[in-house]
C-alpha positions as a Markdown table, in Angstrom:
| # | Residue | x | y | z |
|---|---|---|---|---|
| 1 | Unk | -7.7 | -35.1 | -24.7 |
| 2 | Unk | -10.9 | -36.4 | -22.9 |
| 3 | Unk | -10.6 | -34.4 | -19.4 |
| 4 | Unk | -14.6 | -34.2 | -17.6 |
| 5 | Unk | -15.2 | -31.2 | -15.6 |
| 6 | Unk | -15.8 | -33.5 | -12.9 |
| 7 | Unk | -12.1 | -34.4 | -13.3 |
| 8 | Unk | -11.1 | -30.5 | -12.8 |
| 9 | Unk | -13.9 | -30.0 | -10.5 |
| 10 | Unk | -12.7 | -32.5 | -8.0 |
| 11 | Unk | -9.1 | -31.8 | -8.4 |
| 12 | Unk | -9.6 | -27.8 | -7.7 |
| 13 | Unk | -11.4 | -29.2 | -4.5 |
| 14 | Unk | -9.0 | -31.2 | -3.3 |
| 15 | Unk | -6.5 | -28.3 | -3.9 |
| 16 | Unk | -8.6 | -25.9 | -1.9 |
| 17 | Unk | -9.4 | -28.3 | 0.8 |
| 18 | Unk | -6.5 | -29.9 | 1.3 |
| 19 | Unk | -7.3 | -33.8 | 1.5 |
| 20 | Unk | -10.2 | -36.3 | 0.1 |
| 21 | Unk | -12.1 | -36.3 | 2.6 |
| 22 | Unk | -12.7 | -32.7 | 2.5 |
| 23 | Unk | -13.0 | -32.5 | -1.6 |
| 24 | Unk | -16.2 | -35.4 | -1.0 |
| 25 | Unk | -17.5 | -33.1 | 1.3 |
| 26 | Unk | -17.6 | -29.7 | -0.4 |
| 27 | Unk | -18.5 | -31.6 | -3.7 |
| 28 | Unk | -21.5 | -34.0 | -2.1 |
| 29 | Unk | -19.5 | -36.8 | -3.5 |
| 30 | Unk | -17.5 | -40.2 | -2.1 |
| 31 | Unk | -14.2 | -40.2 | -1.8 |
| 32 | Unk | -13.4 | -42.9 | -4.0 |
| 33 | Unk | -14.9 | -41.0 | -6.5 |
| 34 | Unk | -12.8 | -37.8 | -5.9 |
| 35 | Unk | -10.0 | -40.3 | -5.7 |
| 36 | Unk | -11.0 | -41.7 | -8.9 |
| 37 | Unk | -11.5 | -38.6 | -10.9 |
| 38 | Unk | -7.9 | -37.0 | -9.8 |
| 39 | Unk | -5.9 | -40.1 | -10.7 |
| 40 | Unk | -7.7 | -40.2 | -14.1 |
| 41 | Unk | -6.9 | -36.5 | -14.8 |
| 42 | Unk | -3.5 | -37.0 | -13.7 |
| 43 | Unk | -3.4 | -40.2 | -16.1 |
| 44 | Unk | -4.9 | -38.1 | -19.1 |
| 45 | Unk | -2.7 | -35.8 | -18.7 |
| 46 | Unk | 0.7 | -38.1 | -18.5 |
| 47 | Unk | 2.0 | -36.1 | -15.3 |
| 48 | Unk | 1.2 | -36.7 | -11.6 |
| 49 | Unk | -0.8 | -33.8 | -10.2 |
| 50 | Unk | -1.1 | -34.3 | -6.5 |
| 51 | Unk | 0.8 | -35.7 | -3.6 |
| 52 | Unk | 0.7 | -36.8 | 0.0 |
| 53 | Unk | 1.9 | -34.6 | 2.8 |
| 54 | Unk | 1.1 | -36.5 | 6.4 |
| 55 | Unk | -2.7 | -37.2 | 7.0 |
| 56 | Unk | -3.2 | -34.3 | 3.9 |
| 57 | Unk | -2.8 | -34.3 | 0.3 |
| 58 | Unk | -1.3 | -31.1 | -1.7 |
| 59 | Unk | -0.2 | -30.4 | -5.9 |
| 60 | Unk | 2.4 | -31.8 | -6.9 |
| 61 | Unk | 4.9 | -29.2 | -8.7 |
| 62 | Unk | 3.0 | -30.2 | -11.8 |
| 63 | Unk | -0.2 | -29.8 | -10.3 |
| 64 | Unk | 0.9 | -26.0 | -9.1 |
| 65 | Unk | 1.2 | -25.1 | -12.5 |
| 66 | Unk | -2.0 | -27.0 | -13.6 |
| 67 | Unk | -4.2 | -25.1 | -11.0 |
| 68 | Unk | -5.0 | -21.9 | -12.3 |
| 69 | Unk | -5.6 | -23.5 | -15.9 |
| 70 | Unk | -8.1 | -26.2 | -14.6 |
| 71 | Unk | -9.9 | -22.8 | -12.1 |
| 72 | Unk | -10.0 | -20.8 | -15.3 |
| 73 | Unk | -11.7 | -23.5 | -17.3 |
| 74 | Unk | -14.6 | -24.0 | -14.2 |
| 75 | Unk | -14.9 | -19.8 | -13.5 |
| 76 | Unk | -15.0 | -19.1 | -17.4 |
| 77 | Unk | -17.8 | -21.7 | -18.6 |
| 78 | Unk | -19.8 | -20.7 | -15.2 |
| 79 | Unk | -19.6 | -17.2 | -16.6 |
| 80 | Unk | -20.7 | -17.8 | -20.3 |
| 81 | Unk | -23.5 | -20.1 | -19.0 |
| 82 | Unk | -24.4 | -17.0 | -16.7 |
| 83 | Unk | -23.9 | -14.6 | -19.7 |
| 84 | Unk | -25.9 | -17.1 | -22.2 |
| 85 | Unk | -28.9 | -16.8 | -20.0 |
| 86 | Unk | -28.7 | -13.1 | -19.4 |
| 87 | Unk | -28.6 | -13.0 | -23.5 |
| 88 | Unk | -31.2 | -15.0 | -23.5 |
| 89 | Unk | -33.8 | -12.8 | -21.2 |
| 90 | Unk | -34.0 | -15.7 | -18.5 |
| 91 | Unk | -32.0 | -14.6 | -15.8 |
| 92 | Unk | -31.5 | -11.3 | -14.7 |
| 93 | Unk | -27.7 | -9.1 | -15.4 |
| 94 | Unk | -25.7 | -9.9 | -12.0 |
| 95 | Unk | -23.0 | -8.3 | -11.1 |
| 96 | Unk | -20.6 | -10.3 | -8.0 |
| 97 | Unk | -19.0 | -8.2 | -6.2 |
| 98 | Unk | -16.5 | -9.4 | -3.4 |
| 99 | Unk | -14.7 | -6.5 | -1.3 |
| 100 | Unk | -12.1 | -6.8 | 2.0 |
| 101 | Unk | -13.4 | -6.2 | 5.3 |
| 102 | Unk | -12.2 | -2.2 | 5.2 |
| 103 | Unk | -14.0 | -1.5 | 1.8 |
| 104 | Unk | -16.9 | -3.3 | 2.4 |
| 105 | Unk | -17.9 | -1.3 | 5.1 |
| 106 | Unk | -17.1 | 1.9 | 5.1 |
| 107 | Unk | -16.9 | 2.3 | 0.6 |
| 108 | Unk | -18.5 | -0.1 | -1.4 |
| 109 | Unk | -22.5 | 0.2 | 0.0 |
| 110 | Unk | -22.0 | 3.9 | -1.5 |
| 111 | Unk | -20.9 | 2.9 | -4.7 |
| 112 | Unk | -23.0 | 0.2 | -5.0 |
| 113 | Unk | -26.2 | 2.3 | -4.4 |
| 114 | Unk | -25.2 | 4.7 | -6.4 |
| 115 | Unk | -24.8 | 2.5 | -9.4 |
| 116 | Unk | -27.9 | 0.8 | -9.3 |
| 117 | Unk | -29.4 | 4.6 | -9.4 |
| 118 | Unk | -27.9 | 4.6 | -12.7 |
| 119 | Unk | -28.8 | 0.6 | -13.8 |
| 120 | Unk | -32.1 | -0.3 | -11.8 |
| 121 | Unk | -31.9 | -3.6 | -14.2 |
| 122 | Unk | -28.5 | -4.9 | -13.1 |
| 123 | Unk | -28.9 | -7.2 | -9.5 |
| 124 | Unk | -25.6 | -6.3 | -7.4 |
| 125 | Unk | -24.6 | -8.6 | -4.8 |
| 126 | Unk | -21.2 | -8.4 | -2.3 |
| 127 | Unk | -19.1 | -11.1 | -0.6 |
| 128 | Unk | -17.1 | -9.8 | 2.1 |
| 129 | Unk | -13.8 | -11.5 | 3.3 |
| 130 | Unk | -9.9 | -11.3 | 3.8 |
| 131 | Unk | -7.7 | -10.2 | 0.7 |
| 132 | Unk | -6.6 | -14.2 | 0.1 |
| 133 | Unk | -10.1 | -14.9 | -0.1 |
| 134 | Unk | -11.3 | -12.2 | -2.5 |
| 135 | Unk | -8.3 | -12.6 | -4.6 |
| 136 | Unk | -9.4 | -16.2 | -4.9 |
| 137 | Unk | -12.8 | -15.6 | -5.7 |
| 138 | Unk | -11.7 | -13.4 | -8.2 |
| 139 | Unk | -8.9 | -15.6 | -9.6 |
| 140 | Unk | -11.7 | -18.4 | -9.7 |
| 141 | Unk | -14.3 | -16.4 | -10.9 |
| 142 | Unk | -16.6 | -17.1 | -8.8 |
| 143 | Unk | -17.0 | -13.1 | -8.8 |
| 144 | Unk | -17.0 | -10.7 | -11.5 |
| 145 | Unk | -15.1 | -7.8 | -10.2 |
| 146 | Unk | -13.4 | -6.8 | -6.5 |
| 147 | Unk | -12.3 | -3.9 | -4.2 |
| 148 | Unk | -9.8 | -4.4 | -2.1 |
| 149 | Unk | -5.6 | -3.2 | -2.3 |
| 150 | Unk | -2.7 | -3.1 | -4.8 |
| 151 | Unk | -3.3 | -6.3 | -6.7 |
| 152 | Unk | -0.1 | -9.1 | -6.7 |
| 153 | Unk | 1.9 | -9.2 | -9.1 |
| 154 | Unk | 1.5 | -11.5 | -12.0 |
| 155 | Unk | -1.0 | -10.9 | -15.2 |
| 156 | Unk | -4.0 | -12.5 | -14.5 |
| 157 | Unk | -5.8 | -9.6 | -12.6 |
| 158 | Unk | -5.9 | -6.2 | -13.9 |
| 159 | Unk | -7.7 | -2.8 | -12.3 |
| 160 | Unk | -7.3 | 0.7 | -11.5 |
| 161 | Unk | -6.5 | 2.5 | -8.6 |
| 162 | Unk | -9.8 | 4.9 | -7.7 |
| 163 | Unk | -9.2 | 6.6 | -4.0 |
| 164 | Unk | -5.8 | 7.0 | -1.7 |
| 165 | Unk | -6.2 | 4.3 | 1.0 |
| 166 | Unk | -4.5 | 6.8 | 4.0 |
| 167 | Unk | -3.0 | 4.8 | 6.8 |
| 168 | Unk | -2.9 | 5.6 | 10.4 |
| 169 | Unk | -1.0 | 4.6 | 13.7 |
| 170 | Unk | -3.6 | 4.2 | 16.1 |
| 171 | Unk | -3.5 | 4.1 | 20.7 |
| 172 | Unk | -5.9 | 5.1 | 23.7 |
| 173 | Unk | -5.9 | 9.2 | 24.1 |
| 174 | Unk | -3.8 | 8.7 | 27.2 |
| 175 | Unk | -1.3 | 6.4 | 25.7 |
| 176 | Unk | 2.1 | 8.0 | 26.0 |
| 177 | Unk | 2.8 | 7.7 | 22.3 |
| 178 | Unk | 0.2 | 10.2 | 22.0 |
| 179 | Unk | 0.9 | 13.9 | 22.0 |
| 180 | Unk | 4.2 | 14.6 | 22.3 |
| 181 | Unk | 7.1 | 14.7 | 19.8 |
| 182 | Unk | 6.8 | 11.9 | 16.6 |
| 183 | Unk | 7.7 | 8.4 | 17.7 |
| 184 | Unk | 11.0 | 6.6 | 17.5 |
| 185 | Unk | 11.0 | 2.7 | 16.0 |
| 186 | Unk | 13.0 | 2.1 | 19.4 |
| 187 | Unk | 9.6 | 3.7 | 20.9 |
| 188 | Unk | 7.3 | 1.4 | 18.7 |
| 189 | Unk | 9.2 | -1.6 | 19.0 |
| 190 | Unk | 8.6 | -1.3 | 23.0 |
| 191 | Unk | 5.1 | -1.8 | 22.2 |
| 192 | Unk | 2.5 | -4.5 | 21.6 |
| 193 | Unk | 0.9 | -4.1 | 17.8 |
| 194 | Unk | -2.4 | -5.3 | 17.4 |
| 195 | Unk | -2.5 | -7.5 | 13.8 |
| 196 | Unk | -5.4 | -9.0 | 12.2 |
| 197 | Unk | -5.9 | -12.7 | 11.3 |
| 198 | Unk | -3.5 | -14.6 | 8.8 |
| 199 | Unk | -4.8 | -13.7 | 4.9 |
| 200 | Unk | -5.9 | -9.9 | 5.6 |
| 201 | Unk | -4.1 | -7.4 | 3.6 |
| 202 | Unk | -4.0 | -4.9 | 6.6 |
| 203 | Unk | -2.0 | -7.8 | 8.5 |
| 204 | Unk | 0.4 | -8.1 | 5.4 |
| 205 | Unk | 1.3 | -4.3 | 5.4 |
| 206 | Unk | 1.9 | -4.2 | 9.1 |
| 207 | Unk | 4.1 | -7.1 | 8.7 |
| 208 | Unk | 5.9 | -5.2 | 5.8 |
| 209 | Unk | 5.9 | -2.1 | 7.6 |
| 210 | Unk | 7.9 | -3.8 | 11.1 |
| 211 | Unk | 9.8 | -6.1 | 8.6 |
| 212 | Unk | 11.2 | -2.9 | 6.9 |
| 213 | Unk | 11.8 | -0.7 | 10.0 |
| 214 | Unk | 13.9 | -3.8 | 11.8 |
| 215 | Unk | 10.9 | -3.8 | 14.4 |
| 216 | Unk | 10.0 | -7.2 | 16.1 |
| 217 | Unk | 7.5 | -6.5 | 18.7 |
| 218 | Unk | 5.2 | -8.3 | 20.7 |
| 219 | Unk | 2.2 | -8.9 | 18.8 |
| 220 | Unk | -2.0 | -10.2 | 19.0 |
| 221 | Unk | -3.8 | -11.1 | 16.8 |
| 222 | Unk | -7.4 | -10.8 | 16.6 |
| 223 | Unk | -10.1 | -11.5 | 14.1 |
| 224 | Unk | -11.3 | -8.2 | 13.0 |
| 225 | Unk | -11.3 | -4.2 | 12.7 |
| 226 | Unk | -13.6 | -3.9 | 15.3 |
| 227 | Unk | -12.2 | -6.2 | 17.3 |
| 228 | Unk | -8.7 | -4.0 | 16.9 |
| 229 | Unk | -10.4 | -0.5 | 17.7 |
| 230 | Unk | -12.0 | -1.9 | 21.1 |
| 231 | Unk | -8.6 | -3.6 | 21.8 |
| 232 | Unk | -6.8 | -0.6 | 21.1 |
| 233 | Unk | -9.6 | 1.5 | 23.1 |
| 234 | Unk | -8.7 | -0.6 | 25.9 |
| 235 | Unk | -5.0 | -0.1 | 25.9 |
| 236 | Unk | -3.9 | -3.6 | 24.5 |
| 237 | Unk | -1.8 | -2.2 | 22.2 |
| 238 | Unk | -1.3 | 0.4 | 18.8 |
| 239 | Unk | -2.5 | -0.5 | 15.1 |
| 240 | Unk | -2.3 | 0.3 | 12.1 |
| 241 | Unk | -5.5 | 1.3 | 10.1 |
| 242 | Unk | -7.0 | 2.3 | 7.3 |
| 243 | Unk | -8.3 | 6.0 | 8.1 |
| 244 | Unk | -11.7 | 4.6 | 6.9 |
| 245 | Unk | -11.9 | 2.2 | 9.8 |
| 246 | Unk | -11.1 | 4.8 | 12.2 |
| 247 | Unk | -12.7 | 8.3 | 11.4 |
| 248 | Unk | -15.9 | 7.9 | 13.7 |
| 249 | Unk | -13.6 | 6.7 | 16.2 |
| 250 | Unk | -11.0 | 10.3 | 16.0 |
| 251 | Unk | -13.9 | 12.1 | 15.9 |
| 252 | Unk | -15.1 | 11.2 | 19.0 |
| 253 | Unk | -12.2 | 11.2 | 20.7 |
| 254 | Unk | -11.6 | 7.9 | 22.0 |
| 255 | Unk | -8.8 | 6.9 | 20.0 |
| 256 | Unk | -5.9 | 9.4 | 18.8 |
| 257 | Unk | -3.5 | 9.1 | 16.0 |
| 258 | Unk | 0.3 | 8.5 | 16.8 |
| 259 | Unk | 3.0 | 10.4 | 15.0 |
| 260 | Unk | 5.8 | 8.8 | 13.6 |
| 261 | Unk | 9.3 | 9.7 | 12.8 |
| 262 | Unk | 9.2 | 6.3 | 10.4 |
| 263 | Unk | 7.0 | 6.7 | 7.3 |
| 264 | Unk | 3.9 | 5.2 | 7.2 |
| 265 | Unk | 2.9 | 2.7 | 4.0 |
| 266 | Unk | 1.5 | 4.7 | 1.6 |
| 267 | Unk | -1.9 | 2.5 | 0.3 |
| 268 | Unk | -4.9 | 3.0 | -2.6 |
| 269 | Unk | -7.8 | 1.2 | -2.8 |
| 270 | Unk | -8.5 | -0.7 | -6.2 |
| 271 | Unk | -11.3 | -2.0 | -8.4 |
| 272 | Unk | -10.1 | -5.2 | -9.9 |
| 273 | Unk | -11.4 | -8.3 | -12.4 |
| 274 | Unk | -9.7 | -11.4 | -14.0 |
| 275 | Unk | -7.8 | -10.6 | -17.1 |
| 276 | Unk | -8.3 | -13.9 | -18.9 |
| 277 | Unk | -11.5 | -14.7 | -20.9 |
| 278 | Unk | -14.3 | -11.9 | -22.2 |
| 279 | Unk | -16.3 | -9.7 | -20.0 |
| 280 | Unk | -20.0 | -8.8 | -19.8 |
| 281 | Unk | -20.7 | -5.2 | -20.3 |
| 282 | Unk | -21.7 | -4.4 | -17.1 |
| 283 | Unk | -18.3 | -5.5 | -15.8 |
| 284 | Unk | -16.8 | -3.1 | -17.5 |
| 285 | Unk | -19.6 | -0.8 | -16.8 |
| 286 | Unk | -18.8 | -0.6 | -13.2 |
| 287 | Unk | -15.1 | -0.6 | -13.2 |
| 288 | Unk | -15.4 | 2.6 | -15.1 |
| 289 | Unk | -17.9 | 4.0 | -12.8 |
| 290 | Unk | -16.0 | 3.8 | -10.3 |
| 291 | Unk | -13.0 | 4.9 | -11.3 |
| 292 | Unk | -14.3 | 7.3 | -13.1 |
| 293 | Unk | -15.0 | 11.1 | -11.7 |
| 294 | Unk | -18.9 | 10.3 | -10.8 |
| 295 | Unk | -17.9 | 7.7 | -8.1 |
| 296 | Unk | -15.0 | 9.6 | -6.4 |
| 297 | Unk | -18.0 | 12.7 | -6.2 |
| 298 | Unk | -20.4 | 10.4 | -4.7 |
| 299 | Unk | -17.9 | 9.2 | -1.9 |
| 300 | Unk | -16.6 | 13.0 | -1.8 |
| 301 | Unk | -20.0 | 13.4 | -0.6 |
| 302 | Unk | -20.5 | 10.2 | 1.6 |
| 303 | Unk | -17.6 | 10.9 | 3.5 |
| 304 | Unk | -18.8 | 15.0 | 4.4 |
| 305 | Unk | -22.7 | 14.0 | 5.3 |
| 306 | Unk | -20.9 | 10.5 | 7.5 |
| 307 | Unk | -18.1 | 12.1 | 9.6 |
């Protein structure tokens, strides 16, 4: 079998980008050439792995199941070269990090700082995004290890829950929610919820959350979690977030938490990396630092000298 990793290479991008046009783009390449190099891995490997959907192009069936073989192949020799050169003493130990939005800003800084305390030597660095986008990262290894929620089902990612990920109803002080006797889904369903952007894990669980209660109310959707609190400061509507995302906030006074006579989801935060190919030792390093008792000290800690 003579597949080039220009061949998986340009079919991962057109599988990612959605069309040609946009593969020859992300690659520096001609279309014809990202054309060319799809059709001949679809011919070496006897199966047609894309097809056309409007102006667009998406996997075939075939190519669905091809996908996360082909990203495997790409993130795992990316890694050895990386590992081959840290063997070598050319390059220094990395460690990628990626992290949702939540954990990025109010957890991982902590525990990054505190390991490099421990390993000085190892050069940390931290992509921040929406869960689809750090699970892909992570699925493509283009990062070694992320924070974020409960991981999807499937066996390609594997992790440990490290630190309770409390959820909280959020309004105004002078919303009417607020106060009085625990909230009725009639009572929430009256009421406009304010939902971040398409791909973000807090998003999915709100969705779950009205799904399961049989709530459908209005709804407005806005980019971020700071976006949310000043909408929610404003009286544009109640949210649910992560306590995290909301302490300084309580503390101060200008936003209150709602109670509920409908259970709120119960969450943990989780360290995760790719369960296919080997791992470097500081991989494994920092997955059991932090889940491990030194970490959950350190945020103990963070968390009492912060709020």
């Amino acid at each position: 079998m003579a597949i080039t990793l220009t061949q998986l290479r340009s079919f991962l991008a057109v599988v990612r980008e959605g069309s040609t046009a946009a593969a020859a783009d992300r690659l520096f390449v001609t279309q014809p050439s990202i054309s060319a190099a799809v059709s001949a891995l679809s011919e070496e490997l006897g199966v047609k792995l894309t097809e056309r959907i409007g102006r667009g192009v998406r996997p075939s069936p075939a190519g669905e199941a091809f996908t996360d073989y082909a990203a495997d192949v790409i993130g795992l020799l990316e890694q050895g070269r990386r590992a081959a050169l840290e063997a070598a003493g050319v390059a220094d130990r990395e460690l990628r990090i990626a992290a949702v939005t939540t954990a990025a800003e109010y957890l991982v800084p902590t525990l990054m700082q505190a390991f490099r305390e421990r390993h000085p030597s190892i050069m940390l660095t931290l992509d921040v995004g929406n869960r689809d986008r750090v699970l892909r990262q992570l699925l493509d290894h283009d990062v070694d290890i992320a924070i974020g929620g409960r991981p999807p089902g499937g066996d390609r990612l594997t992790g440990a829950a490290f630190m309770v990920n409390e959820i909280a109803l959020i309004a105004r002080p002078d919303n009417p929610l607020v106060g009085g006797d625990a909230v009725t889904g009639e009572q929430l369903g009256a009421c406009t919820w304010l939902l971040r952007e398409e791909g973000s894990g807090t998003r999915a669980m709100t969705e779950h959350y009205l799904e399961a209660h049989g709530l459908r109310p209005r709804v407005l959707t806005l980019g971020s979690n700071g976006a949310i609190k000043h909408a929610a400061r404003a009286g544009l509507g109640i949210s649910l977030q992560s306590r995290l995302a909301i302490e300084l906030e309580l503390e101060a006074g200008v936003l209150r938490t709602v109670p509920v006579t409908t259970p709120l989801p119960q969450r943990d935060w989780y360290v995760l990396r790719a369960a296919v190919g080997p791992r470097r030792p500081h991989v494994d390093g920092f997955m059991s630092f932090v889940a491990g008792s030194e970490a959950q000290a350190v945020l103990r800690d963070y968390r009492k000298t912060s709020w």
